[in-house]
C-alpha positions in Angstrom: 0.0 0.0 0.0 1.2 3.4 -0.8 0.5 5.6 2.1 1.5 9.5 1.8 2.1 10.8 5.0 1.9 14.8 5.5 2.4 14.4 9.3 6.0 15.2 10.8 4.9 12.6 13.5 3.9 9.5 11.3 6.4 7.8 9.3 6.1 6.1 5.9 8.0 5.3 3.3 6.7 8.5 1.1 7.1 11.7 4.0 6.3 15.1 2.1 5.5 19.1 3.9 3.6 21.4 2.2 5.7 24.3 1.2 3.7 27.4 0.4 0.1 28.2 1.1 -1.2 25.5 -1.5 -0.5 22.3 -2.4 1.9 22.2 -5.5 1.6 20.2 -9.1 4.1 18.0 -7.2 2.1 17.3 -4.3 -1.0 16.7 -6.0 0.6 14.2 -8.5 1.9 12.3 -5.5 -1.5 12.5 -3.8 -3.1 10.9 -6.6 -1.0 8.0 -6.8 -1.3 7.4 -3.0 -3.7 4.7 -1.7 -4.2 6.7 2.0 -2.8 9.8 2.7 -2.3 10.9 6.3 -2.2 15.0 7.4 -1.1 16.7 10.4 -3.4 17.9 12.9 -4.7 21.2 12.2 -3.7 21.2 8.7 -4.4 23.6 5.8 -8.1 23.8 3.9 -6.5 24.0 0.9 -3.9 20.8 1.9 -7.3 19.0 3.1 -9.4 19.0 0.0 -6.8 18.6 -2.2 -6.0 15.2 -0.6 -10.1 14.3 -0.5 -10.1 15.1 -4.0 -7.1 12.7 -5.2 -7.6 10.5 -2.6 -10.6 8.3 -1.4 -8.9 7.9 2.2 -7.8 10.8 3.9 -6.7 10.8 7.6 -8.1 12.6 10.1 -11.2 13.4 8.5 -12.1 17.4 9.0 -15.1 17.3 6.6 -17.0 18.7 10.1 -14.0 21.0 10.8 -14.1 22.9 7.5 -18.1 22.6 7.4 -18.6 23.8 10.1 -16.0 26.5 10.9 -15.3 27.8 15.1 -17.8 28.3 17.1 -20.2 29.6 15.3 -20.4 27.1 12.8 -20.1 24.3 15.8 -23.7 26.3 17.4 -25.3 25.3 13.6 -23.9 21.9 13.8 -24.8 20.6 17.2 -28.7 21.8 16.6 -28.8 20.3 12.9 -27.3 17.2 15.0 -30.1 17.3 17.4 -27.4 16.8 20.5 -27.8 18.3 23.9 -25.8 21.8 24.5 -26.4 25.2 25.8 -28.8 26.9 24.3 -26.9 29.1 22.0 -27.6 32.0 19.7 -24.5 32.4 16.8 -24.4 35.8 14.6 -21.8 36.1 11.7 -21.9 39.7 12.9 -22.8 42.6 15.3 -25.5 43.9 12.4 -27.5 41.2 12.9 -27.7 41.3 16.9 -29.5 44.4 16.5 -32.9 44.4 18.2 -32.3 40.3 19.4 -34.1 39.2 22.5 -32.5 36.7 24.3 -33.9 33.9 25.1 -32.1 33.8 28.7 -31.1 35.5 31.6 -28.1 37.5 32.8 -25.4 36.0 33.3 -24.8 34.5 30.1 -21.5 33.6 27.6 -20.4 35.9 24.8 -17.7 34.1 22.9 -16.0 35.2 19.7 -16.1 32.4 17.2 -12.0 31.6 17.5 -9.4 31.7 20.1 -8.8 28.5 22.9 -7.8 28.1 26.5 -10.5 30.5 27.5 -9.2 33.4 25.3 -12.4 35.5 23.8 -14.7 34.0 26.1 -16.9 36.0 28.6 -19.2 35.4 31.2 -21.5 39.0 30.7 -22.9 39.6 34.1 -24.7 43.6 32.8 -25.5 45.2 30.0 -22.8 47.3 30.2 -20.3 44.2 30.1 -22.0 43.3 26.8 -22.2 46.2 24.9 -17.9 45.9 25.7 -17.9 43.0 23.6 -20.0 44.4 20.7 -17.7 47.4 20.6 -15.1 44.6 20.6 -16.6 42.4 18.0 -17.3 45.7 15.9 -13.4 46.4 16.2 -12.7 42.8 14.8 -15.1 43.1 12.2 -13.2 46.0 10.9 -10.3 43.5 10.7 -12.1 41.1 8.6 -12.5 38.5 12.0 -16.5 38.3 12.1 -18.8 36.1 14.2 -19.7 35.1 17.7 -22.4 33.6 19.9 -24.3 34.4 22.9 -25.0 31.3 25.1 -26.9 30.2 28.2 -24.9 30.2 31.2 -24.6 26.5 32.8 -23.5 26.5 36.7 -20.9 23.2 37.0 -19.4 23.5 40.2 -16.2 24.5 38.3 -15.6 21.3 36.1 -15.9 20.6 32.6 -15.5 17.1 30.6 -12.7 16.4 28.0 -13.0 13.6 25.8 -10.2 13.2 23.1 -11.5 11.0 19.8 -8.3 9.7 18.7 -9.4 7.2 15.6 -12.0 5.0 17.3 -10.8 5.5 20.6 -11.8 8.0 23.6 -9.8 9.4 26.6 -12.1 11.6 29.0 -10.3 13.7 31.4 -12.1 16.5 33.8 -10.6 19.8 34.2 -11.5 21.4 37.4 -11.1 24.9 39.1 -11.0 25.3 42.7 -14.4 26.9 44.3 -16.4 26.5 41.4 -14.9 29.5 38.8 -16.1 29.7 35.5 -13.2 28.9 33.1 -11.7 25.7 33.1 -8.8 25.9 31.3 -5.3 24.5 32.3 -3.8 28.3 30.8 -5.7 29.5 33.3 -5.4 27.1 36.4 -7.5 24.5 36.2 -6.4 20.9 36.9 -6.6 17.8 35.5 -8.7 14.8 37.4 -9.2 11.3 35.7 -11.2 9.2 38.5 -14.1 11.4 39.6 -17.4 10.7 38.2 -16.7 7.6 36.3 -20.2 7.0 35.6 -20.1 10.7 33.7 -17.3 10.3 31.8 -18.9 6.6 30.5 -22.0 8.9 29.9 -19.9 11.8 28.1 -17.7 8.7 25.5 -20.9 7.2 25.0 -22.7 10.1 23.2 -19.6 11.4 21.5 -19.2 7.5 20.5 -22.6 8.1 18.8 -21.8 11.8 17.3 -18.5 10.3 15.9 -19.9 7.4 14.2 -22.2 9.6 12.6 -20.0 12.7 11.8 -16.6 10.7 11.0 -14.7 12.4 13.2 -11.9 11.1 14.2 -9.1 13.4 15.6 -10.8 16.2 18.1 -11.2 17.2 21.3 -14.3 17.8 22.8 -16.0 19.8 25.9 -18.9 18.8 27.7 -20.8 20.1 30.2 -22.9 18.4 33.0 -24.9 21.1 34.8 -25.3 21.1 38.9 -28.9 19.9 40.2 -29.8 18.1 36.9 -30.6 15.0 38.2 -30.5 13.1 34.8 -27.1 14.3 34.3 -27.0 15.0 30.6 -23.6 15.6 28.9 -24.2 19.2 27.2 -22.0 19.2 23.9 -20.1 22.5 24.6 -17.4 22.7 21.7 -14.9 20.9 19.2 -11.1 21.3 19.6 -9.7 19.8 16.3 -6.3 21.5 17.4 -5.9 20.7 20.9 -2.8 20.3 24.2 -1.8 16.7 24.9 -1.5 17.5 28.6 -4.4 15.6 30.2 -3.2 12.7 27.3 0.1 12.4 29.4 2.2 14.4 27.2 3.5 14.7 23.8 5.0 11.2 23.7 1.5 9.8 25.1 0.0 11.4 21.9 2.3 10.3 19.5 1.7 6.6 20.7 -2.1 7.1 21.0 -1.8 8.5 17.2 0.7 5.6 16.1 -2.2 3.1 17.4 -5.1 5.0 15.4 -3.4 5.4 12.2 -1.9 1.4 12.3 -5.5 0.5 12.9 -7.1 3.0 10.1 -5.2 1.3 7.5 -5.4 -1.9 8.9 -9.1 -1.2 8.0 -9.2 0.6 4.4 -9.5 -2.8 2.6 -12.2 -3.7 3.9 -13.9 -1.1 2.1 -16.9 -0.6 4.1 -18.8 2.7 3.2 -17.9 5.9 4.8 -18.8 7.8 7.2 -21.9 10.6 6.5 -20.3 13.5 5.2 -22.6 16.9 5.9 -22.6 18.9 2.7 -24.3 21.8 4.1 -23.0 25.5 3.6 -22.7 26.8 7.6 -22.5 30.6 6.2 -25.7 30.0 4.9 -27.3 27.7 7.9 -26.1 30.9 9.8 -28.1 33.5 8.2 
């Protein structure tokens, strides 16, 4: 099998990097000749699709990631998906908030639609806090960086739910704060606790098991949320990190190995041949509007 590997960390017999912002005549020839072609995490839109369209296996698959782009795209696709999350409102920009009535209480989340570890995330406890952030977003839109969301509020005690989808396998983490603060981010403190909860973070693989199988995606990290007093104890789908740390993984050498496993087994699979997973061909620009 001829497997072309983009990934610095997987090593085949036919290694490339992408050199410029596209994908060369080179590249592409070599793509086309490949049998399974492997990218690095986080790559390039235009390195991505040009490997789908030579290539009839591509890993990881980012069909949802470039679909469905940050968090504002995410807010489209968890409701299309019919999953359980915050109940969020997403705007592509500050125009359209104009006149909105929200559909909650203070406080509530304004988040910009990129950024990580808690950067561009607020918890808007007055009206004055909020009209900060549309001054803000205004400022960014001016900058050609457009979209956020607004989003219900859910008390957790201070702890959110990780689960990493490496290939076909999960590793749920918690990320806790001490007294119960609102971001849970290790940039900004937060600590890392595997054995608390086990019961959740069965509950929290087993829907993402479900979302996975139906999205095909297979290299992410995601948040969940499990709100204090609901006594059914419902993951909330919070957000999709398709770049993410390897801290709560062990490390970087824990990754590596986790990846190693995934890829070994993806191949191990492609001749079977079975169909693939559902790809969602929907335009989120437009979903957004």
């Amino acid at each position: 099998m001829n497997v072309l590997s983009y990934n610095r960390c997987i090593e085949t017999k036919n290694n490339r990097i992408l050199r410029g912002e596209v994908p060369s005549a080179e590249d592409i020839r070599a793509m086309e000749q490949a049998d399974a072609i492997i990218l690095p995490q986080g790559c390039r839109e235009s390195l991505y699709f040009a490997a789908r369209r030579a290539c009839r296996h591509v890993f990881p698959n980012y069909d949802v990631s470039f679909t469905f782009p940050d968090k504002t795209g995410q807010a489209v696709l968890f409701k299309k998906m019919g999953v359980p999350h915050p109940q969020t409102l997403a705007f592509p920009c500050v125009s359209d908030y104009s006149g909105v009535s929200l559909p909650f209480a203070y406080p509530f989340v304004f988040k910009f639609g990129w950024g990580g570890e808690g950067n561009n995330v607020f918890l808007i406890q007055s009206a004055a806090e909020l009209h900060q952030c549309l001054v803000m977003a205004a400022g960014y839109e001016q900058q050609g960086k457009r979209g956020f969301i607004v989003q219900e509020y859910v008390p957790t005690g201070g702890r959110s739910l990780r689960v990493v989808v490496i290939g076909k396998d999960f590793y749920p983490y918690w990320r806790c704060v001490a007294g119960g603060g609102f971001y849970t981010n290790l940039a900004r403190g937060a600590f890392i606790d595997y054995e608390s909860f086990p019961h959740l973070q069965k509950k929290g693989v087993a829907v993402l098991r479900d979302f996975c199988g139906e999205t095909g995606i297979d290299l992410a990290g995601f948040d969940f949320l499990f709100a204090d007093g609901d006594i059914n104890q419902i993951p909330l789908f919070l957000e999709i990190n398709f770049c993410f740390r390897c801290r709560g993984l062990g490390g970087v050498d824990m990754y590596h190995r986790y990846l190693e496993k995934a890829v070994k087994a993806w191949l191990g699979g492609i001749n079977e041949e079975k169909p693939g997973p559902l790809c969602l061909d929907i335009d989120a620009a437009d979903a957004l509007q």
